[in-house]
TORKOL-4160 file (C-alpha; in steps of 0.2 Angstrom, whole numbers, padded with zeros to 4 digits, m for minus):
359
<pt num="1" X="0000" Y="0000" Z="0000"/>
<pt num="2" X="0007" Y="0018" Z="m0007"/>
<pt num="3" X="0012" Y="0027" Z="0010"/>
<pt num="4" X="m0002" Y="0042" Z="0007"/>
<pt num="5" X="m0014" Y="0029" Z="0003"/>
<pt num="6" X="m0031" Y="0039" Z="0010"/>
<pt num="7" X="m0043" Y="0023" Z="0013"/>
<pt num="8" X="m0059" Y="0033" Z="0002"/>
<pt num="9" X="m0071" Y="0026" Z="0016"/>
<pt num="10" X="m0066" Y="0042" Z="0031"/>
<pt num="11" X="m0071" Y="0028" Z="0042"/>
<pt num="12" X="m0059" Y="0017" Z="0039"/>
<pt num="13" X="m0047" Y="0030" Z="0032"/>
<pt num="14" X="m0030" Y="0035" Z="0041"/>
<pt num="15" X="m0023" Y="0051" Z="0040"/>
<pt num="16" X="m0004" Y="0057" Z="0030"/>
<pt num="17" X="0012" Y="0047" Z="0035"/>
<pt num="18" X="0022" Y="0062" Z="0048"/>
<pt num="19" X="0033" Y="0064" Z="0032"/>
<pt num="20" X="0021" Y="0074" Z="0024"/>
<pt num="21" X="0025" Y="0087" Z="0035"/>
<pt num="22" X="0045" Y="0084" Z="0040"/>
<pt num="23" X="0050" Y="0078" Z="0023"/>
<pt num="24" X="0060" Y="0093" Z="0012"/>
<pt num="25" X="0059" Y="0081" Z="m0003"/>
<pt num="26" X="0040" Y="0080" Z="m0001"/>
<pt num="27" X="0037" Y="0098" Z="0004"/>
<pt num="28" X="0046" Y="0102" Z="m0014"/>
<pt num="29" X="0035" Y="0088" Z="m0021"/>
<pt num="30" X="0020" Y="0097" Z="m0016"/>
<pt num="31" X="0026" Y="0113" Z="m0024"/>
<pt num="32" X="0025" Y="0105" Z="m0043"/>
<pt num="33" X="0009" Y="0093" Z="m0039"/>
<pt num="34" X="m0001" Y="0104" Z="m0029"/>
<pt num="35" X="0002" Y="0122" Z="m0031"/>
<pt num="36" X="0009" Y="0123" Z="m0050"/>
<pt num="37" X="m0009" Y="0115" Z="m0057"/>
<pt num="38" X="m0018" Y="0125" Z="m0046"/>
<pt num="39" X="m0030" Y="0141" Z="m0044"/>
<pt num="40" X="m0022" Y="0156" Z="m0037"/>
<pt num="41" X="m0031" Y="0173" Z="m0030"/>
<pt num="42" X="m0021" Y="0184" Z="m0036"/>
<pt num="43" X="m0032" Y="0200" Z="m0029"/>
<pt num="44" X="m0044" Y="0212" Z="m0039"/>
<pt num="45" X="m0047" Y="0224" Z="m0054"/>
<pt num="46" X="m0042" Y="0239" Z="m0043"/>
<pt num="47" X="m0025" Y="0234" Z="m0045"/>
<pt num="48" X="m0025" Y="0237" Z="m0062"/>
<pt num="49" X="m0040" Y="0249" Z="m0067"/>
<pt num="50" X="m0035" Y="0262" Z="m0081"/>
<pt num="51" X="m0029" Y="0260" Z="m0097"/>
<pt num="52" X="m0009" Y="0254" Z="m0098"/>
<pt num="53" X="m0008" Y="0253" Z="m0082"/>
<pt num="54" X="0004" Y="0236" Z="m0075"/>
<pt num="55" X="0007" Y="0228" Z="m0060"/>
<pt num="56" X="0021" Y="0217" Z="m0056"/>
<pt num="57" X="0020" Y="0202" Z="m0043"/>
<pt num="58" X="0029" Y="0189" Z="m0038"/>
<pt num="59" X="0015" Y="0171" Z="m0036"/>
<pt num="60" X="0016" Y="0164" Z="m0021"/>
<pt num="61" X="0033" Y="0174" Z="m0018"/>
<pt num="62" X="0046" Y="0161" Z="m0006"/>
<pt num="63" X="0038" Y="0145" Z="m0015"/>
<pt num="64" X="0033" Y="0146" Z="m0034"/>
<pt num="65" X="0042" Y="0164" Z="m0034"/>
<pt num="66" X="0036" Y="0165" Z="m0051"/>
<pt num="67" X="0037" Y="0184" Z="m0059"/>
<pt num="68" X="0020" Y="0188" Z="m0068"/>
<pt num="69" X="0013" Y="0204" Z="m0072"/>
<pt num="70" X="m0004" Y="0211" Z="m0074"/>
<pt num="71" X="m0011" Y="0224" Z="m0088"/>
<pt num="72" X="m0023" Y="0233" Z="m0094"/>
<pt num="73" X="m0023" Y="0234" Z="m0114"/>
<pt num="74" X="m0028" Y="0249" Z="m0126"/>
<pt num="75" X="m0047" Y="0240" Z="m0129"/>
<pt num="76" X="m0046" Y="0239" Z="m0109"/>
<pt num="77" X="m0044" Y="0221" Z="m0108"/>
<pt num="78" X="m0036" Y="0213" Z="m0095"/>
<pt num="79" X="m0018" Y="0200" Z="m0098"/>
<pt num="80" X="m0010" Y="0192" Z="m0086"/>
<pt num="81" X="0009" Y="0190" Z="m0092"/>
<pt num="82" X="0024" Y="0181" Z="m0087"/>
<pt num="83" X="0036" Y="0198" Z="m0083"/>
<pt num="84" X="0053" Y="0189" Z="m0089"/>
<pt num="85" X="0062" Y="0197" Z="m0105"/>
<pt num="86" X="0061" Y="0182" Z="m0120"/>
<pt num="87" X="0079" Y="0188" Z="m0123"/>
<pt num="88" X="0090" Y="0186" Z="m0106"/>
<pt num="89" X="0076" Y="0184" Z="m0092"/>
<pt num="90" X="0079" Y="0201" Z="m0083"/>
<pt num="91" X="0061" Y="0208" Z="m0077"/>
<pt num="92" X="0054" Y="0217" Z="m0087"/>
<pt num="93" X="0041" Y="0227" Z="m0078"/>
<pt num="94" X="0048" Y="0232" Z="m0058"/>
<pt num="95" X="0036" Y="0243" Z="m0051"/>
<pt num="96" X="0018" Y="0247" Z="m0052"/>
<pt num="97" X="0015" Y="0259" Z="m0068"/>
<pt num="98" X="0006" Y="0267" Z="m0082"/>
<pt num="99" X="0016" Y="0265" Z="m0101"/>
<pt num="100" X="0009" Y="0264" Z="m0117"/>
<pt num="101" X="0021" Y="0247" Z="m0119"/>
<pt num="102" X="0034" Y="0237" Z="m0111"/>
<pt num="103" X="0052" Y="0238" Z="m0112"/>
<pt num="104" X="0065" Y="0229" Z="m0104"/>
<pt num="105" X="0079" Y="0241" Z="m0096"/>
<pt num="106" X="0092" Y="0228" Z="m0104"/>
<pt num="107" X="0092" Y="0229" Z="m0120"/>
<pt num="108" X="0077" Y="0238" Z="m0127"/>
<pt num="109" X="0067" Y="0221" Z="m0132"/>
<pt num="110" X="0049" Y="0229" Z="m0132"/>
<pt num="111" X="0031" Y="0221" Z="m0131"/>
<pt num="112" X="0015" Y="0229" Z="m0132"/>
<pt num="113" X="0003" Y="0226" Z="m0117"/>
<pt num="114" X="m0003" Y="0211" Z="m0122"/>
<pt num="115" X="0014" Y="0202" Z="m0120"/>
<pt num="116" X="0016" Y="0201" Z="m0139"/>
<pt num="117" X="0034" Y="0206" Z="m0147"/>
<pt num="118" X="0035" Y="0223" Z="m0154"/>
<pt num="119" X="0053" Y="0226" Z="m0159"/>
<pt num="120" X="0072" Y="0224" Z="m0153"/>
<pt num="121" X="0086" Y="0233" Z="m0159"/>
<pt num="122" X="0103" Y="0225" Z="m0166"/>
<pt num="123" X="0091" Y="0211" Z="m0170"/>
<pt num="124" X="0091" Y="0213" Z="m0190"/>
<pt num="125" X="0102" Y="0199" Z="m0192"/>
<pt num="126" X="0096" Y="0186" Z="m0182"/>
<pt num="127" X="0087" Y="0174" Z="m0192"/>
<pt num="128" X="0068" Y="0165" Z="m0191"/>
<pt num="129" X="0065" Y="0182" Z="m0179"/>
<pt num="130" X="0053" Y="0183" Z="m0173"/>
<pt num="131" X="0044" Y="0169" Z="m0166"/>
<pt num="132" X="0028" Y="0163" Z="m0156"/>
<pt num="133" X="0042" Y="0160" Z="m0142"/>
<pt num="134" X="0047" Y="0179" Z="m0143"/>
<pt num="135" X="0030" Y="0185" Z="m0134"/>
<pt num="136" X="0028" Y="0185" Z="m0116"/>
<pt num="137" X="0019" Y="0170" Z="m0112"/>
<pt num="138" X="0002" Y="0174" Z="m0106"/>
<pt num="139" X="m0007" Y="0164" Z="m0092"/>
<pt num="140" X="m0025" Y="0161" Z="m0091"/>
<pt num="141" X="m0035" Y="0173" Z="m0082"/>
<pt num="142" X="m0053" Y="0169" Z="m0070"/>
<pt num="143" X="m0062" Y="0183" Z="m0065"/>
<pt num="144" X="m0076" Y="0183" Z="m0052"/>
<pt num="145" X="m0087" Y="0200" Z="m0048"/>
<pt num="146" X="m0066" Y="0212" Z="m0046"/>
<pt num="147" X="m0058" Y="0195" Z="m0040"/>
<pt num="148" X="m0045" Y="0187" Z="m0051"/>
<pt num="149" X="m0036" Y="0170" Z="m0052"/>
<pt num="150" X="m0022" Y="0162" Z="m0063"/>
<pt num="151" X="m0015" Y="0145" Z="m0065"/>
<pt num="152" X="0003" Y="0140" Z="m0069"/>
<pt num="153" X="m0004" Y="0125" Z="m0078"/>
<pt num="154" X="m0023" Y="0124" Z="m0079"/>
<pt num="155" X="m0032" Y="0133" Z="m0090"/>
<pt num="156" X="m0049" Y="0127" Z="m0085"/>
<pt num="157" X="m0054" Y="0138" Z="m0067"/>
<pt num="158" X="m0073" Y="0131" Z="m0067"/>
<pt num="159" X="m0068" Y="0115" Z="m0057"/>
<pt num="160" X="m0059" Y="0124" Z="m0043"/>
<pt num="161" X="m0074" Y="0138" Z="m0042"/>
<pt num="162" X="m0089" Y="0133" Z="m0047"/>
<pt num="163" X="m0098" Y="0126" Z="m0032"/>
<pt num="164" X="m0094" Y="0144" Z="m0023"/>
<pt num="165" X="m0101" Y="0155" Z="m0037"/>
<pt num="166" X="m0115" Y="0146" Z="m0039"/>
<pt num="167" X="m0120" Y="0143" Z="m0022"/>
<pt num="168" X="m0115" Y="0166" Z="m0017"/>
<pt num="169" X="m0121" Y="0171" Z="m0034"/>
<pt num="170" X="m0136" Y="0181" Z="m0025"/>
<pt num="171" X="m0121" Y="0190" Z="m0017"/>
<pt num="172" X="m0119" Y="0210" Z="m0022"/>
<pt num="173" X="m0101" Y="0208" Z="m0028"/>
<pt num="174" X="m0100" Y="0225" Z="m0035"/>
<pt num="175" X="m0103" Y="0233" Z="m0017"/>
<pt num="176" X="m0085" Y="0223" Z="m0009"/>
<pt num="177" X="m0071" Y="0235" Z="m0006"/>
<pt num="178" X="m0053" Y="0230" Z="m0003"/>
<pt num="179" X="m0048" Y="0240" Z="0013"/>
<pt num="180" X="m0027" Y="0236" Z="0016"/>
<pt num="181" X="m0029" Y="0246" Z="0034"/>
<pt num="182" X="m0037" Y="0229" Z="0039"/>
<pt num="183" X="m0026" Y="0217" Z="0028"/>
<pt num="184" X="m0015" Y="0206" Z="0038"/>
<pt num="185" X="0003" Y="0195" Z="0037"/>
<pt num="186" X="0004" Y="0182" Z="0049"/>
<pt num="187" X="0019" Y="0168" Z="0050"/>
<pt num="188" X="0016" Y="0153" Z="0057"/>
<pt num="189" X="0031" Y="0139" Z="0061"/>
<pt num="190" X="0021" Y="0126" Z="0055"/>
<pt num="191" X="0018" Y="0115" Z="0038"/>
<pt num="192" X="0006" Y="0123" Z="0024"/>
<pt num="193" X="m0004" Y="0107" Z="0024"/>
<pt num="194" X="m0007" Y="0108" Z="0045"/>
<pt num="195" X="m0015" Y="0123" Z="0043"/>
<pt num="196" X="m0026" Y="0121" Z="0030"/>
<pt num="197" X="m0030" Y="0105" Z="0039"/>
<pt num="198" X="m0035" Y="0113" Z="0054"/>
<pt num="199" X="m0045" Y="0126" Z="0046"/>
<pt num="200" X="m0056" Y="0111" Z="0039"/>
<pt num="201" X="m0064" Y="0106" Z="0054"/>
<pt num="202" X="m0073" Y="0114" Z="0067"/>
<pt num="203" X="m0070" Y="0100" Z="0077"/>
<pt num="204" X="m0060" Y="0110" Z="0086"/>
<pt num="205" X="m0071" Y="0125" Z="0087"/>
<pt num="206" X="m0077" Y="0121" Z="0107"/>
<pt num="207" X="m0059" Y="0117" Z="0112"/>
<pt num="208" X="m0048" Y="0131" Z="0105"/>
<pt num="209" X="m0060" Y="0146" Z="0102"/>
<pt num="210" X="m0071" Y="0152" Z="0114"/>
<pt num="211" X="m0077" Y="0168" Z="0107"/>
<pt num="212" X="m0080" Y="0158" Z="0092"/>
<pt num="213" X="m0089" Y="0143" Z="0099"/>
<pt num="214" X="m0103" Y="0159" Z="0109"/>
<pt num="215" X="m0110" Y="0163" Z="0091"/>
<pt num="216" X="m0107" Y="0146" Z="0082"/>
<pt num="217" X="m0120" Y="0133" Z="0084"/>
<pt num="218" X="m0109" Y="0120" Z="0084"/>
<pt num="219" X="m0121" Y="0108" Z="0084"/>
<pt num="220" X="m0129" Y="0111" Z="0065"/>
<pt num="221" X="m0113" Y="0117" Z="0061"/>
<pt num="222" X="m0110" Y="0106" Z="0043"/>
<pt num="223" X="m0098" Y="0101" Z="0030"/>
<pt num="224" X="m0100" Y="0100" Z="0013"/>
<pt num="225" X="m0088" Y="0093" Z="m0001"/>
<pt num="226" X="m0085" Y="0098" Z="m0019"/>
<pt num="227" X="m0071" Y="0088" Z="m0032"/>
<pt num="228" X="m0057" Y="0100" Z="m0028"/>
<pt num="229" X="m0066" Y="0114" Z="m0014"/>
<pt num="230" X="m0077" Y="0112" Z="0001"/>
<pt num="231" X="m0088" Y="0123" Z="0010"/>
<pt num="232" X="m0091" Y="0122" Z="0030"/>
<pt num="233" X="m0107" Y="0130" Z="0035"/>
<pt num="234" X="m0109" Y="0141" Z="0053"/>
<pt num="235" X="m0125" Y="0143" Z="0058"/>
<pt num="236" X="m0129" Y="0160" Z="0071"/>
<pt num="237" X="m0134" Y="0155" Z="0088"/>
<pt num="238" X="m0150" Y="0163" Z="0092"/>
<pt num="239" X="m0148" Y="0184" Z="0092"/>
<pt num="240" X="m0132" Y="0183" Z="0084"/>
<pt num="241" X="m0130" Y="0192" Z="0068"/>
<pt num="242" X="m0133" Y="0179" Z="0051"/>
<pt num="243" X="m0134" Y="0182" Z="0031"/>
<pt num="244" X="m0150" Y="0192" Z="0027"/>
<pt num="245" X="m0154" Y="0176" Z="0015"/>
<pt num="246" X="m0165" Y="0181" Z="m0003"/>
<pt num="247" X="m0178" Y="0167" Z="m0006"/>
<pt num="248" X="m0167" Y="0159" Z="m0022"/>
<pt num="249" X="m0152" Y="0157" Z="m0011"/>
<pt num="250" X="m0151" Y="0136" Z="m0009"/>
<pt num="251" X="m0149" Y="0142" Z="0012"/>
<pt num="252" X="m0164" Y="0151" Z="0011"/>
<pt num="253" X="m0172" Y="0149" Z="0030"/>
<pt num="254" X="m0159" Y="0145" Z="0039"/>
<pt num="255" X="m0146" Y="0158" Z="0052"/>
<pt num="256" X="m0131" Y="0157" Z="0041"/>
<pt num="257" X="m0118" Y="0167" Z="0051"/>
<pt num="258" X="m0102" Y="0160" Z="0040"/>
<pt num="259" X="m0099" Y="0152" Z="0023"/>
<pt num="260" X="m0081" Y="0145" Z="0025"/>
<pt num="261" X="m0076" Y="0140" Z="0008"/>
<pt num="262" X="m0060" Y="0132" Z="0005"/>
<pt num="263" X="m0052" Y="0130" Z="m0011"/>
<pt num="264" X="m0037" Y="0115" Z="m0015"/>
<pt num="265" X="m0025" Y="0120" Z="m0010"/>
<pt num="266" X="m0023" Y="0134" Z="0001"/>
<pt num="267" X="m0036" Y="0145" Z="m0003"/>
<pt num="268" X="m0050" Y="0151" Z="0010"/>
<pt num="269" X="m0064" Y="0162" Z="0007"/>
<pt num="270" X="m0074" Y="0166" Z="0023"/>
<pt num="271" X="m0088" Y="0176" Z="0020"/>
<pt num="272" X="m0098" Y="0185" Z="0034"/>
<pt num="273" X="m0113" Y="0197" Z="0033"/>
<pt num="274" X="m0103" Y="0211" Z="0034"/>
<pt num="275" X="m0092" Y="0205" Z="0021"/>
<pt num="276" X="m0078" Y="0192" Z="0015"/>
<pt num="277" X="m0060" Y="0188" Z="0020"/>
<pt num="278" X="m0048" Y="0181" Z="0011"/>
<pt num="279" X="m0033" Y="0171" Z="0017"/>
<pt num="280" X="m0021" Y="0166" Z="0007"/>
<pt num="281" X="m0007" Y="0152" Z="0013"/>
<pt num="282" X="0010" Y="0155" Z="0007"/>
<pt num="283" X="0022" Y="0140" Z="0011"/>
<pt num="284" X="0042" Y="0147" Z="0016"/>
<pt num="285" X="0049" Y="0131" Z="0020"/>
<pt num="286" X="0046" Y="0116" Z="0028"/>
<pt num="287" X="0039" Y="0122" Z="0046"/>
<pt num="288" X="0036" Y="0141" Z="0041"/>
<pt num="289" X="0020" Y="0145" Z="0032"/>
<pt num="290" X="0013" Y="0165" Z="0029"/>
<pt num="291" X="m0004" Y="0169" Z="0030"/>
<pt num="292" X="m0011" Y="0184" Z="0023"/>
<pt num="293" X="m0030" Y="0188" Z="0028"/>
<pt num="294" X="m0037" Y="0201" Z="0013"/>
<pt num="295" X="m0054" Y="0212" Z="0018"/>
<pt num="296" X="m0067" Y="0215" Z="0007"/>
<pt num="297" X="m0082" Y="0223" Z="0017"/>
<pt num="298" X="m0097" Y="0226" Z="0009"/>
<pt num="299" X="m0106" Y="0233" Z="0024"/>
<pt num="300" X="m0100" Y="0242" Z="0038"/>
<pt num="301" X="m0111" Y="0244" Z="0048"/>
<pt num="302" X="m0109" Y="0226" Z="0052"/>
<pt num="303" X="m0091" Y="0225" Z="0053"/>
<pt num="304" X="m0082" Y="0216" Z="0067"/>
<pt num="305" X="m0100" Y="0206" Z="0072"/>
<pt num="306" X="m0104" Y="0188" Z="0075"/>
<pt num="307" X="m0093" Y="0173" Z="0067"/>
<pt num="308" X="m0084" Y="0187" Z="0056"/>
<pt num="309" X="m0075" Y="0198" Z="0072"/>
<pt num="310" X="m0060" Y="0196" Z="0083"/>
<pt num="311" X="m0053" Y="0186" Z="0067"/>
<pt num="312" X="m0034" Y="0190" Z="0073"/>
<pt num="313" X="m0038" Y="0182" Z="0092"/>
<pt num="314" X="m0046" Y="0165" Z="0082"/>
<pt num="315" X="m0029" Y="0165" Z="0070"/>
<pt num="316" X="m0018" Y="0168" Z="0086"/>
<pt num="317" X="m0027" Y="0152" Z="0095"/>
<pt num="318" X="m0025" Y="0143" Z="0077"/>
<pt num="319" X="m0006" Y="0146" Z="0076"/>
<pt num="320" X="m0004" Y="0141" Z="0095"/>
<pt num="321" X="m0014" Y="0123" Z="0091"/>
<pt num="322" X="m0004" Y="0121" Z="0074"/>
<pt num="323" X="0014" Y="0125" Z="0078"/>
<pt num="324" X="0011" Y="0113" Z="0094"/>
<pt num="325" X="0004" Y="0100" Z="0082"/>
<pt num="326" X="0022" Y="0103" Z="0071"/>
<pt num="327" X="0030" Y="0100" Z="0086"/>
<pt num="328" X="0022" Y="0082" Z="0089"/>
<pt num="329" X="0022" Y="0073" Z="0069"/>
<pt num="330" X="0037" Y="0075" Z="0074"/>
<pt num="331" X="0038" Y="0060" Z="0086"/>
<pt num="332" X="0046" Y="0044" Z="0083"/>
<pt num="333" X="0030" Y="0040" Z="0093"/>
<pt num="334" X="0018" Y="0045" Z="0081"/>
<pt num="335" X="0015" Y="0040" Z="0063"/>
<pt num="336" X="m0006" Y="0042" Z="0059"/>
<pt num="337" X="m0023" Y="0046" Z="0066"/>
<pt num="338" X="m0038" Y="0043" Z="0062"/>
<pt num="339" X="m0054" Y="0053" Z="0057"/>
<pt num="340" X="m0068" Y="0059" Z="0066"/>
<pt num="341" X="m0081" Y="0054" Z="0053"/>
<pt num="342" X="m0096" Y="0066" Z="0058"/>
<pt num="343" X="m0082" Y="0082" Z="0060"/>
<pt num="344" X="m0067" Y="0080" Z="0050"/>
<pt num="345" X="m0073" Y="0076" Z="0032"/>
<pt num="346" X="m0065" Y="0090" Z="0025"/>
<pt num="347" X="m0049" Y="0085" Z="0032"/>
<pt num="348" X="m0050" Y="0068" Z="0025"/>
<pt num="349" X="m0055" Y="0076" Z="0007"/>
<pt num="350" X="m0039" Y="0088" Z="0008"/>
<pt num="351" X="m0028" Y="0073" Z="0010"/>
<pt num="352" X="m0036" Y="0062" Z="m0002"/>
<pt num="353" X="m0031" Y="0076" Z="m0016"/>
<pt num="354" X="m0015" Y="0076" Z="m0011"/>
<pt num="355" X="m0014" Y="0056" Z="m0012"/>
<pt num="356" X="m0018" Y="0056" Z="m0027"/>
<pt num="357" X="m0008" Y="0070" Z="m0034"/>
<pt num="358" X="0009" Y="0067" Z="m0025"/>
<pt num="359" X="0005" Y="0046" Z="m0022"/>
């Protein structure tokens, strides 16, 4: 039997071997079956929102490190582009700006916004130029109300997203604002994978957070499971503040205080009444993992109330729980656990994908 064998019945199901999480050939592993094929946010239109205007980012920067750059073309279309010179790899594009083209600072190459070649000087000689492969390459670009998303090697989004646009699309997207005075960096010293395995279950809701666990009926609190994304479900306690619900929205009836939606494989979006946070995991290494929580508020008069407030206190008792649970895969003790089946199905999902992507 492989060693991440995930037995597909969670009763009967072990969880990962310990070296999922202390081995640095399997945390680089993870980087090209996991990360590369998946969906990235990459943030919103606000980032690029006039004509020619680009913005340079580094994906997932201390783990694919991959420089791309986001622009907005003459027609106002929006391309996402690899920012690397087809001639000698310098970046081309180094700070957040407004051109009517791109030139790298190297030599001259130049590309119009789309990424396609333009001209280069002292080129006249060189012969078959230019080609296909003297363009930027142009990654594929999901768009969602002003969110975006890229893939380094999917070009198909809908598989990752489509449970959670469906199931919000009575949501006002046009009325969320990004507000960076709320945005927050967190490092943990713990594996990527142990925290996205935490924040799978709310098994752990009535032992680690108590300020949670006072609006959260944990009792009705439920899970739900999607091919490569799954959504927990909070539902208010009686007074506490909930989703005003239309009638063609699928919850229709019942105290919805959270959707926690969590996308394969390090993806959360956490939406509350008075709005959404994003968090993203970045893995650094093998035991240091960043999370960055984004806010989008869409009413603010709501802000800071019910399952959605005190979000920095509930990542503090997270990180406490996590970088302990680092601390003990460690032990020549302990190899596998098993799963709770009526609380931790979201876990056990997480780890079959991974199963079957790294074997």
């Amino acid at each position: 039997m492989p060693r991440f064998f995930i037995h597909p019945d969670i009763a009967l199901a072990q969880t990962p071997h310990t070296d999922l999480y202390t081995d640095p050939v399997l945390f680089e592993r993870c980087k090209e079956k996991l990360f590369t094929p998946s969906w990235q946010f990459i943030g919103d239109i606000s980032l690029a929102p006039a004509i020619g205007d680009a913005y340079p980012f580094t994906l997932l920067e201390g783990f694919l490190d991959e420089p791309l750059v986001l622009t907005r073309e003459e027609n106002g279309t929006l391309r996402l582009l690899s920012n690397v010179c087809t001639h000698r790899g310098n970046l081309v594009v180094n700070e957040p700006c407004r051109l009517a083209h791109l030139r790298c600072r190297y030599h001259g190459r130049l590309f119009n916004l789309d990424g396609s070649f333009r001209s280069m000087p002292e080129f006249k000689e060189v012969q078959d130029f230019p080609s296909p492969t003297d363009d930027l390459h142009q990654l594929p670009l999901a768009r969602w109300g002003s969110w975006l998303f890229t893939s380094l090697g999917d070009t198909t989004h809908d598989r990752y997203w489509q449970e959670i646009m469906q199931r919000l699309s009575w949501l006002p997207l046009d009325t969320y604002v990004f507000h960076r005075e709320y945005t927050r960096d967190f490092i943990v010293d713990a594996h990527w994978a142990l925290y996205c395995e935490n924040y799978l279950e709310g098994f752990h809701i009535p032992f680690v957070h108590a300020g949670l666990n006072s609006v959260i009926d944990f009792g009705n609190y439920t899970t739900e499971l999607f091919r490569y994304s799954s959504l927990q479900l909070g539902i208010a306690k009686e007074g506490e503040d909930c989703f005003d619900l239309p009638q063609d929205s699928p919850d229709y009836g019942k105290k919805v205080a959270a959707y926690y939606f969590f996308v394969f494989p390090n993806t959360m979006f956490n939406f509350y009444p008075w709005g959404l946070s994003v968090n993203i995991v970045r893995p650094l290494g093998l035991e240091k993992t960043k999370v960055s929580f984004l806010t989008y508020i869409s009413d603010a008069s709501r802000f800071n109330t019910g399952a959605g407030s005190g979000l920095d206190t509930v990542e503090m008792e997270d990180e406490e729980v996590v970088q302990a649970v680092q601390k003990g895969v460690r032990s020549r003790f302990y190899s596998h656990g098993r799963y709770s089946v009526t609380r931790e199905q979201g876990t056990h999902h997480f780890h079959r994908i991974i199963a079957d992507r790294i074997g």
